[in-house]
C-alpha positions in Angstrom: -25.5 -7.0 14.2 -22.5 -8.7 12.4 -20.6 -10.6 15.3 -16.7 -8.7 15.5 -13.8 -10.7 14.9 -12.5 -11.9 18.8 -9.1 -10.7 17.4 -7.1 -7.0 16.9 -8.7 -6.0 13.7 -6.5 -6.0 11.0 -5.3 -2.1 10.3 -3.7 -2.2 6.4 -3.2 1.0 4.9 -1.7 0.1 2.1 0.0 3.2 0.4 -3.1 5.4 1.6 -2.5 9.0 1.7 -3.9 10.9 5.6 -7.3 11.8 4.9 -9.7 13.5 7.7 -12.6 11.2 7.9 -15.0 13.8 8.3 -17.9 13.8 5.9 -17.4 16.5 3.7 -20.9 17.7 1.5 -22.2 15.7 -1.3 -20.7 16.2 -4.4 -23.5 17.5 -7.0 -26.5 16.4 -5.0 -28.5 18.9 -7.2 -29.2 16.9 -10.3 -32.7 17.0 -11.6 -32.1 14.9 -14.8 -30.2 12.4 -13.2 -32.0 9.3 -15.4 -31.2 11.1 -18.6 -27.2 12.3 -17.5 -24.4 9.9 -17.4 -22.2 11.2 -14.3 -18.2 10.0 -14.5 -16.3 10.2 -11.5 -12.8 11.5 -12.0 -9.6 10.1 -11.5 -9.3 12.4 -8.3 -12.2 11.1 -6.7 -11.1 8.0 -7.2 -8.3 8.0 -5.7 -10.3 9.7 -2.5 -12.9 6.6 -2.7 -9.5 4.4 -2.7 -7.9 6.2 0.3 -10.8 6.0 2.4 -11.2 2.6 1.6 -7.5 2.2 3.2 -7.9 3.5 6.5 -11.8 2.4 7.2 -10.7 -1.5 6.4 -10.6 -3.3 9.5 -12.3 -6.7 9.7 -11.2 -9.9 7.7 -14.0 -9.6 5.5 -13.6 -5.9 4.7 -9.7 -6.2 3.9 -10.6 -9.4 1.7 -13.1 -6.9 -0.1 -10.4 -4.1 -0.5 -7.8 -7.1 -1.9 -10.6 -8.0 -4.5 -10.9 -4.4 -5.1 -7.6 -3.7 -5.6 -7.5 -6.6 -8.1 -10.2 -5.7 -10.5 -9.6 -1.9 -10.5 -6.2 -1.2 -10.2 -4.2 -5.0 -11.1 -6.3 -5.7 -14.1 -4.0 -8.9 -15.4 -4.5 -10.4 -11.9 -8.6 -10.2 -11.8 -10.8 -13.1 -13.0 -12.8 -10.8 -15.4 -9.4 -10.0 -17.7 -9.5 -11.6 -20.8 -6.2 -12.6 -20.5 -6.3 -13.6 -17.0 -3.5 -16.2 -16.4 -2.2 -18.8 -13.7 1.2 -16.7 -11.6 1.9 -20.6 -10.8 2.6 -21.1 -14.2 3.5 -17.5 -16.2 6.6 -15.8 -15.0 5.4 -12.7 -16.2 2.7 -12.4 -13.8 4.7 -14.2 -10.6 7.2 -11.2 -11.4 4.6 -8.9 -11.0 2.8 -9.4 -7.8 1.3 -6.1 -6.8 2.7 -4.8 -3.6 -0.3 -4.0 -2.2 -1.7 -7.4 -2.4 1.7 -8.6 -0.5 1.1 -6.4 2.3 -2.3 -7.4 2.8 -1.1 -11.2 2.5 1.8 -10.6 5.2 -0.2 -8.8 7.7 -2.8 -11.3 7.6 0.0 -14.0 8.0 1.2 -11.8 11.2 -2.2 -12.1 12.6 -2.5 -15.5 12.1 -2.9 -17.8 15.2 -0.2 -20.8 15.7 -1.4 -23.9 17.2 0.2 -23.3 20.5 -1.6 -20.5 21.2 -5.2 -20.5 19.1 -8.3 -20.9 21.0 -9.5 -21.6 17.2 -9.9 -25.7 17.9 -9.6 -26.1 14.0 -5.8 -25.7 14.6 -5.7 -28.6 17.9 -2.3 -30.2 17.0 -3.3 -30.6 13.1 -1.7 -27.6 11.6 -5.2 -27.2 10.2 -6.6 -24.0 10.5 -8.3 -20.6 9.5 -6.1 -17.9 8.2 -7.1 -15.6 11.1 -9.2 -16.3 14.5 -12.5 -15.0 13.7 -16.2 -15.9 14.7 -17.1 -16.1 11.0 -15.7 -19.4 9.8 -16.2 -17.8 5.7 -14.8 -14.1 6.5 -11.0 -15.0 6.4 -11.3 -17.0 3.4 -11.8 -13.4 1.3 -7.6 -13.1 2.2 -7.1 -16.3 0.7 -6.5 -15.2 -3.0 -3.6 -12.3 -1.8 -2.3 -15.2 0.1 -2.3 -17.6 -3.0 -0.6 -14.7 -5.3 1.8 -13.9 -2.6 2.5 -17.4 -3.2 3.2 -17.2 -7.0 5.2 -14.2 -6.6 8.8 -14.8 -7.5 9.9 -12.0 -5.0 8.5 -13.1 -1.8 7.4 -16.4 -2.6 9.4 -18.6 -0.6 9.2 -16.4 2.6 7.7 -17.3 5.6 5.7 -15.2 8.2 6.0 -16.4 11.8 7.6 -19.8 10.1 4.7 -20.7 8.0 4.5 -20.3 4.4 2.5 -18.5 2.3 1.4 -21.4 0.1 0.7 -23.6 3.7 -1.1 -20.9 5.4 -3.4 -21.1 1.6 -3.9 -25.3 2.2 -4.2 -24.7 6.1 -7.6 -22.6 5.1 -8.4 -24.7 2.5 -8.5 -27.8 4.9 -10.2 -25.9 7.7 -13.0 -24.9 5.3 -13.5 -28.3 3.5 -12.7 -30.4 6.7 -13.4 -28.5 10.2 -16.0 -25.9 9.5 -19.8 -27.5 10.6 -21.9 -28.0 7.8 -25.9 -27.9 7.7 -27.7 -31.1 6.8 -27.3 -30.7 3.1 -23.7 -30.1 3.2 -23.5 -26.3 3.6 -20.2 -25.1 5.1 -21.0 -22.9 7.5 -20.6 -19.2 7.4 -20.0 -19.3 11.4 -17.6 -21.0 13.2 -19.4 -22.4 16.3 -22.4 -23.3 14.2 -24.0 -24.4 11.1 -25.8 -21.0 10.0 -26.2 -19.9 6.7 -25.5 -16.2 5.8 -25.8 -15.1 2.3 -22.0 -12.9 2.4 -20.4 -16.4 2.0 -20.5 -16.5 -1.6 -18.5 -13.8 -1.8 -16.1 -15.3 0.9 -15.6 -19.1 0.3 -16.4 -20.1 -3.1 -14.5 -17.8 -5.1 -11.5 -18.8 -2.6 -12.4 -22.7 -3.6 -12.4 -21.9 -7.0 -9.5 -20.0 -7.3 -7.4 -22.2 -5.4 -9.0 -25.0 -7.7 -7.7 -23.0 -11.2 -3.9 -22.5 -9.7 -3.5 -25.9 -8.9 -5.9 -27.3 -11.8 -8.1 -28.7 -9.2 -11.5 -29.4 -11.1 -13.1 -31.0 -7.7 -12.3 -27.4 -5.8 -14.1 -25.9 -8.9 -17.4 -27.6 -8.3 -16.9 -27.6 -4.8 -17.0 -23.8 -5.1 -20.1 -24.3 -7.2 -21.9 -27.3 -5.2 -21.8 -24.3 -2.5 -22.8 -21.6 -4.2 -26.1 -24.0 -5.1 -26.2 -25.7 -1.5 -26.7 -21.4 0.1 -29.2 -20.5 -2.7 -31.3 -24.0 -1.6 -30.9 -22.6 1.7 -31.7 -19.2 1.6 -33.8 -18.2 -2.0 -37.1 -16.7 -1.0 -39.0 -19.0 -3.7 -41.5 -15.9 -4.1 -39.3 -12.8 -4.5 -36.2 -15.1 -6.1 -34.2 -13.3 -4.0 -32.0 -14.2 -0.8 -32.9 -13.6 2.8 -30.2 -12.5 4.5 -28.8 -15.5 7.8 -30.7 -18.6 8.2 -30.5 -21.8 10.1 -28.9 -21.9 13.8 -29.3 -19.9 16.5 -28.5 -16.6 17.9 -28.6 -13.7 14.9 -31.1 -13.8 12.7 -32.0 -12.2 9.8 -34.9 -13.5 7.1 -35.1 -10.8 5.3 -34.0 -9.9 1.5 -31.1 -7.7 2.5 -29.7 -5.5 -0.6 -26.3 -5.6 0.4 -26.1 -9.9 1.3 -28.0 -10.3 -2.3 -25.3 -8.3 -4.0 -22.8 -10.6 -2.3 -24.4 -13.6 -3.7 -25.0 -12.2 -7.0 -21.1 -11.0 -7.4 -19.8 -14.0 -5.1 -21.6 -16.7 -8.3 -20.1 -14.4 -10.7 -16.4 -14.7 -9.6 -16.7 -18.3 -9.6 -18.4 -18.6 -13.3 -15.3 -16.4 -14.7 -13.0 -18.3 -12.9 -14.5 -21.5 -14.2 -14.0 -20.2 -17.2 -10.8 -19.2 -17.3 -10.2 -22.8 -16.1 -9.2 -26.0 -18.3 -12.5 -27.6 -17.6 -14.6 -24.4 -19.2 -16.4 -26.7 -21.4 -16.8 -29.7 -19.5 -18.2 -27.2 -16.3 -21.0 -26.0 -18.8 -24.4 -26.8 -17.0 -22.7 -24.9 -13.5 -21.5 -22.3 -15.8 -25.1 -22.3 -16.7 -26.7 -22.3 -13.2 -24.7 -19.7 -12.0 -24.8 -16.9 -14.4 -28.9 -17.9 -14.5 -28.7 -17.7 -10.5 -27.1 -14.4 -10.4 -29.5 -12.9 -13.0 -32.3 -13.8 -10.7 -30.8 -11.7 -8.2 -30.4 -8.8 -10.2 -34.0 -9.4 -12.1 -35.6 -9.5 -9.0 -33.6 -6.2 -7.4 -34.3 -3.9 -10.5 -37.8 -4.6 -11.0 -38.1 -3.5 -7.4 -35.6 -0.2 -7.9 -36.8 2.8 -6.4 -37.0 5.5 -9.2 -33.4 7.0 -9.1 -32.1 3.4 -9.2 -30.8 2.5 -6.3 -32.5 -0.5 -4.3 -34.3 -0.6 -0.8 -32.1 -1.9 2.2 -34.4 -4.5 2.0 -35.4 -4.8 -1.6 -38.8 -5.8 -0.8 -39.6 -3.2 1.8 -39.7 0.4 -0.1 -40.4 1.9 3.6 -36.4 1.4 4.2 -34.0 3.3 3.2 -32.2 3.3 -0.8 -29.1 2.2 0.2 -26.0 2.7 -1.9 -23.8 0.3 -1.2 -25.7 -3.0 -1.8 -26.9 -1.1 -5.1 -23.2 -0.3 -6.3 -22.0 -4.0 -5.9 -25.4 -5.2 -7.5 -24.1 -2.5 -10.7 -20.9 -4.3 -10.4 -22.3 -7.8 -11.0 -24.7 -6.3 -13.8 -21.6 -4.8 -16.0 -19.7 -8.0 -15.3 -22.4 -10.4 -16.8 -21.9 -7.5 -20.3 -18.0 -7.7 -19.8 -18.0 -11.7 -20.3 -19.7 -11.8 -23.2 -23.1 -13.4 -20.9 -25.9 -11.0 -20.9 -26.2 -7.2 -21.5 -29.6 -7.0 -20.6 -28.9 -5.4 -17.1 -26.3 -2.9 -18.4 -29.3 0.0 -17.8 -29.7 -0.7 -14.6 -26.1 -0.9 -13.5 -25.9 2.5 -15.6 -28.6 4.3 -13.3 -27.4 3.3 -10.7 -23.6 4.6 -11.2 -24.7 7.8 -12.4 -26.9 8.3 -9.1 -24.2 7.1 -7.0 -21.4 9.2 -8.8 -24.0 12.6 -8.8 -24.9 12.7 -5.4 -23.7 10.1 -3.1 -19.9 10.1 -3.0 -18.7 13.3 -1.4 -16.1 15.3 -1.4 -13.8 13.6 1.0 -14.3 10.5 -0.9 -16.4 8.7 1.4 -19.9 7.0 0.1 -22.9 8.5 1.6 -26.4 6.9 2.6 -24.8 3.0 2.8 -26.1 0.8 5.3 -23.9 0.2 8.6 -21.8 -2.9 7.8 -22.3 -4.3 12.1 -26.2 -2.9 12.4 -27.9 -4.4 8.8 -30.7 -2.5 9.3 -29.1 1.2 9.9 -27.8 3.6 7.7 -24.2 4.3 8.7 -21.8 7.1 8.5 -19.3 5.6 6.4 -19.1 2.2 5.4 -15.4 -0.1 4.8 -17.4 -2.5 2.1 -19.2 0.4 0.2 -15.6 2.1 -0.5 -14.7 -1.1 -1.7 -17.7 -1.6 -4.0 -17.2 1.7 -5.9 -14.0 0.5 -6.9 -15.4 -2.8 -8.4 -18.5 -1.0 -10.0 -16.2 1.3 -11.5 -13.7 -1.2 -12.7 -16.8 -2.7 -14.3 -18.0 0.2 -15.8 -14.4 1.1 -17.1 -14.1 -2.6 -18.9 -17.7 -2.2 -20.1 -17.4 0.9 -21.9 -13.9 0.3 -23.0 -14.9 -2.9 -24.8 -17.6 0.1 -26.6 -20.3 -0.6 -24.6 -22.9 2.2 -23.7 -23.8 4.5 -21.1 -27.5 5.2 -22.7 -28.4 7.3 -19.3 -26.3 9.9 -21.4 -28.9 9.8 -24.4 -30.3 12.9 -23.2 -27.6 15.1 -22.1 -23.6 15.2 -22.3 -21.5 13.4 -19.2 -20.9 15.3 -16.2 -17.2 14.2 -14.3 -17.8 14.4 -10.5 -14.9 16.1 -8.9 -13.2 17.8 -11.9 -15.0 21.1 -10.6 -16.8 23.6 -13.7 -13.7 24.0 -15.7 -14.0 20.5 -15.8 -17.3 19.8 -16.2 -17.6 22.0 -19.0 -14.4 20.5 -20.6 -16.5 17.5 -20.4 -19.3 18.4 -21.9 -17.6 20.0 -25.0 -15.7 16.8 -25.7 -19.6 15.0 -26.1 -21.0 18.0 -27.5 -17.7 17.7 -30.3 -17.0 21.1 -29.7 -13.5 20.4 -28.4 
């Protein structure tokens, strides 16, 4: 079980409508030509996913997840993967256009932050060096990190402070803690826990991409291939040479967990990707080639590996090598997230079929009709299927932000070779509407 943050969660609900959290049916569980029938999900469902997402975020690492989430699927301009992606440091049009949301989640993180007087965190002892929240996971808070940097940027609120610490100090405060506090293993690991040096594979999706981003705004080319030396240092540490893929904590004592969890694989996998777009979106693209190279080849191992072990609607096993557990959807949707964003820049379209099965199971019978994703592994017991799950809300938003940018650059769901599109949650009239705009009879 993931160890809770010692501190009052964080409780954001960032323009979320009420919504009963009662799991309603499954939307169009009933779909017998699911491999040959790309299903949409509708703007309406959508929204549901995103509203659920709001009021089931509690921990550091899940509201870092919804900030990410928020970024790629509704604040295109401000996500890594945009072609146009820009510096808010440098381009007044973007520091004028800080999404709100992403300020909320930046100040309520800042109101949760510990002060020095009062932190039983001993990064902070006198040094002003520190974590951006008290948490048992040294890696967790660093997912806040990039809302904190474009709080930051933003000509609005920029020069605030929250409990008289700026957002750009609170940003180096992490930093430091991360490069300078945190225990390391022997090979120079930072550790994902605080009181330890243990290795869990959700750090790539934690750290680096904070390291690297913070590199690109302040054209920091040593945070960049910090953020990479890391990403290589926890696949040394945790690749089952065999399989290719990741087991799940290693090293140090207490929890444990060797095996090749879906869900920590599809953090690695879409961790590596964050830092190769930011890399290059960077000045020091072409002289970063060989990580650039690593990484995109360390994430396709990943998702190799997981879809030549997919169970036959697509999704993967909890544990990818074990087919006696459960299919779970939410380390399936972020793995379809990380496939379409290896087609959207331009690296490798050869796991676009994949992503596609798995998006069209997951929109046909596993998001229901509250919004919630169904059949998703419990986020605090890694090997139990939960009721709902903070992190699985969070990766439908990126898969379908992926999806979105793939087929908007004319890219192609082939699971709809065989059949026209079905729109989860537009009801018949909808449906059928659908179907006669493939069909060309509307």
């Amino acid at each position: 079980m993931r160890p809770p943050s010692p501190i009052v969660p964080l409780l954001l609900a960032v323009g979320a409508a009420a919504q009963s959290t009662t799991l309603g049916s499954a939307v169009g569980r009933a779909t017998p030509s699911i491999n040959n029938l790309a299903v949409a999900i509708s703007d309406d469902t959508l929204a549901k996913v995103r509203d659920v997402m709001e009021q089931l975020c509690v921990y550091s690492w899940e509201n870092g997840t919804k900030a990410e989430a928020l970024l790629e699927y509704s604040y295109q301009d401000f996500s890594v993967f945009a072609p146009t992606f820009g510096n808010p440091l440098t381009d007044l049009s973007l520091s004028q256009s800080i999404p709100d949301d992403i300020i909320d989640i930046a100040r309520v993180t800042l109101e949760q932050r510990p002060s020095s007087s009062n932190s039983s965190n001993a990064a902070f002892n006198g040094t002003g060096i520190g974590s951006l929240l008290e948490d048992g996971s040294s890696a967790d808070p660093a997912s806040l990190g990039i809302a904190v940097l474009l709080t930051n940027a933003s000509q609005a609120v920029g020069t605030q402070e929250v409990k008289n610490v700026g957002w750009g100090q609170a940003a180096e405060s992490e930093l430091r803690y991360l490069l300078e506090e945190v225990p390391r293993n022997s090979q120079g690991a930072i550790s994902h826990r605080a009181d330890q040096a243990q290795l869990w594979s959700d750090f790539v999706y934690m750290v680096p991409p904070f390291l690297a981003y913070y590199g690109y705004m302040h054209s920091n080319q040593s945070l960049l291939q910090e953020a990479y030396n890391q990403c290589s240092l926890y696949r040394a540490g945790l690749q089952d040479p065999s399989t290719k893929l990741w087991r799940h904590i290693m090293e140090g004592t207490g929890a444990s967990d060797p095996g090749l969890w879906a869900t920590g694989n599809a953090w690695a996998a879409a961790g590596m990707l964050r830092v190769l777009a930011t890399i290059m979106r960077s000045p020091y693209n072409d002289q970063m080639a060989s990580q650039r190279s690593d990484l995109q080849a360390w994430t396709e191992e990943i998702i190799e590996a997981a879809k030549s072990r997919k169970a036959k609607d697509g999704l993967v096993h909890n544990y990818i090598d074990n087919s006696s557990t459960f299919e779970d959807t939410a380390g399936s949707t972020l793995l379809a997230a990380a496939s379409y964003r290896l087609a959207n820049l331009g690296l490798s379209s050869s796991h676009v079929d994949f992503a596609n099965q798995i998006h069209s199971t997951v929109a046909a019978r596993y998001i229901n009709s509250t919004g919630h994703l169904t059949h998703a592994v419990d986020p605090l017991n890694f090997g139990k299927q939960g009721t709902s799950s903070p992190e699985g809300q969070a990766f439908i938003l990126l898969m379908q932000a992926g999806y979105r940018d793939y087929t908007a650059a004319g890219g192609k769901d082939d699971t709809s070779a065989a059949a026209p599109t079905r729109v989860v949650g537009l009801g018949a009239l909808g449906v059928a509407l659908a179907a006669a705009v493939t069909l060309g009879l509307w």
